[in-house]
C-alpha positions as CSV (number, residue, x, y, z in Angstrom):
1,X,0.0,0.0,0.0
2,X,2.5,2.5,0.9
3,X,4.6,2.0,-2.4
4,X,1.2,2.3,-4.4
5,X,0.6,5.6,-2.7
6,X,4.4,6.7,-3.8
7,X,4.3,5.8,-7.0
8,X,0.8,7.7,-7.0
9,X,2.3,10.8,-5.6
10,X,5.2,10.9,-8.0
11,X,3.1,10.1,-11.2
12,X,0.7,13.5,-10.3
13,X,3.9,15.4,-9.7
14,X,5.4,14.1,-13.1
15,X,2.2,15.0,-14.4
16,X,1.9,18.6,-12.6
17,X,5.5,19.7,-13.6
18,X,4.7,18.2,-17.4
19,X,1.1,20.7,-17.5
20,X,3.1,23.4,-15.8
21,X,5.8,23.4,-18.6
22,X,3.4,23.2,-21.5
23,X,0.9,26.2,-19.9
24,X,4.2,27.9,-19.3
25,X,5.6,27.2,-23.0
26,X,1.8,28.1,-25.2
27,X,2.0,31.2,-22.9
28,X,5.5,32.3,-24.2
29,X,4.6,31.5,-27.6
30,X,1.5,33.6,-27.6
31,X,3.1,36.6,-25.9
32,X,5.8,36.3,-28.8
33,X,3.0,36.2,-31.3
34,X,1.4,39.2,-30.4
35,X,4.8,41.3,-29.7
36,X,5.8,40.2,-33.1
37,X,2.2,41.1,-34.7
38,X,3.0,44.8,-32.8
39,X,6.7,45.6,-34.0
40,X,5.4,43.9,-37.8
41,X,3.5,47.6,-38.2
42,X,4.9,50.6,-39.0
43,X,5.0,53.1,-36.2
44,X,3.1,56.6,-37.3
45,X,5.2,58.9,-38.8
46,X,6.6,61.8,-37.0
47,X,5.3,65.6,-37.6
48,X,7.6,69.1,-36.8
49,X,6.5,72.2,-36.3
50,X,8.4,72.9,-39.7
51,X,6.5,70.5,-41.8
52,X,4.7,71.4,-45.0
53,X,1.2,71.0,-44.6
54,X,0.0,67.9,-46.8
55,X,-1.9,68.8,-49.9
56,X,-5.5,66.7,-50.1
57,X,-5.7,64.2,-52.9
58,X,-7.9,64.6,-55.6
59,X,-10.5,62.9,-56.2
60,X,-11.2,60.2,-58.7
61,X,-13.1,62.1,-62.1
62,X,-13.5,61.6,-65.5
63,X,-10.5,63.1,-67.8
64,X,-12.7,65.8,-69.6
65,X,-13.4,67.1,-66.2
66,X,-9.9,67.1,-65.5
67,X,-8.8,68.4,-68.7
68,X,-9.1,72.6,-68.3
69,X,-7.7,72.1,-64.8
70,X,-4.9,71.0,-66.1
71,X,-3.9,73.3,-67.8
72,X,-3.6,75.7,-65.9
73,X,-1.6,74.1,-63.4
74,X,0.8,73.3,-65.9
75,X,2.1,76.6,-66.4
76,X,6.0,76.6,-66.6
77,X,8.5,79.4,-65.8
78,X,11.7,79.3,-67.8
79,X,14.9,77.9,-65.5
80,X,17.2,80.8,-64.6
81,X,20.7,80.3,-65.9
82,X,23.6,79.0,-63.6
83,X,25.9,81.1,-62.1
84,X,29.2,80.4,-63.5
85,X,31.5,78.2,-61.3
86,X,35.0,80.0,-60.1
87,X,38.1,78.0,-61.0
88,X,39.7,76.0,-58.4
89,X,42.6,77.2,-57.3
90,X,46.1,75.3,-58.1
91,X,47.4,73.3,-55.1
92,X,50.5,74.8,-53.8
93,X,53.2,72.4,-54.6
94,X,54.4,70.7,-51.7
95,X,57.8,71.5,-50.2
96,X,60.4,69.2,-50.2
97,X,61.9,66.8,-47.8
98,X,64.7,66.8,-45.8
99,X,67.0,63.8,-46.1
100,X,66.0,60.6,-44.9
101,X,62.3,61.7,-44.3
102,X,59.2,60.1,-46.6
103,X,56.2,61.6,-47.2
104,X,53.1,59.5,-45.7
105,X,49.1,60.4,-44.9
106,X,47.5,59.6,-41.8
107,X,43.6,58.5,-42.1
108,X,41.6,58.1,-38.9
109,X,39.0,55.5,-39.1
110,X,37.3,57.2,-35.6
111,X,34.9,59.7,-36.1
């Protein structure tokens, strides 16, 4: 009797620590779910006080209603001319080296 009532006990704590692990293990995997769900969206994009106001869109018509409209948006101005570009100036030529010394530049790959 007594071993019947040990192996009992121990088969229901087997059992216990076997439901515990798998309660345990679907609640990880649905918390995982639903952060990855969350970060899969893109967050709302971010407005400054110096933002252009967005223009409405227009609405969906038929092109001979859209046709005088047109035209008078596409009004174009002629492009100013380019400034001319100044010349580069000539790099001074470099002076020369003493004896025994080598001319070498140093690049920094901090910062």
């Amino acid at each position: 009797m007594v071993m019947k009532n040990f192996l009992l006990g121990l088969s229901k704590f087997i059992l216990g620590l076997i439901l515990a692990m798998l309660i345990m293990t679907l609640a990880g995997a649905s918390m995982l779910r639903y952060f990855m769900a969350r970060n899969a969206e893109p967050p709302e994009r971010p407005t400054y006080a110096n933002d252009l106001p967005e223009e409405p869109q227009a609405s969906v018509t038929t092109p001979e209603a859209d046709q005088p409209q047109l035209e008078a948006l596409t009004i174009e101005e002629p492009e100013p001319e380019p400034a001319p570009e100044p010349e580069p100036e000539p790099e001074p030529e470099p002076e020369p080296l003493t004896a025994g010394a080598y001319g070498a530049i140093v690049t920094q790959p901090v910062g």
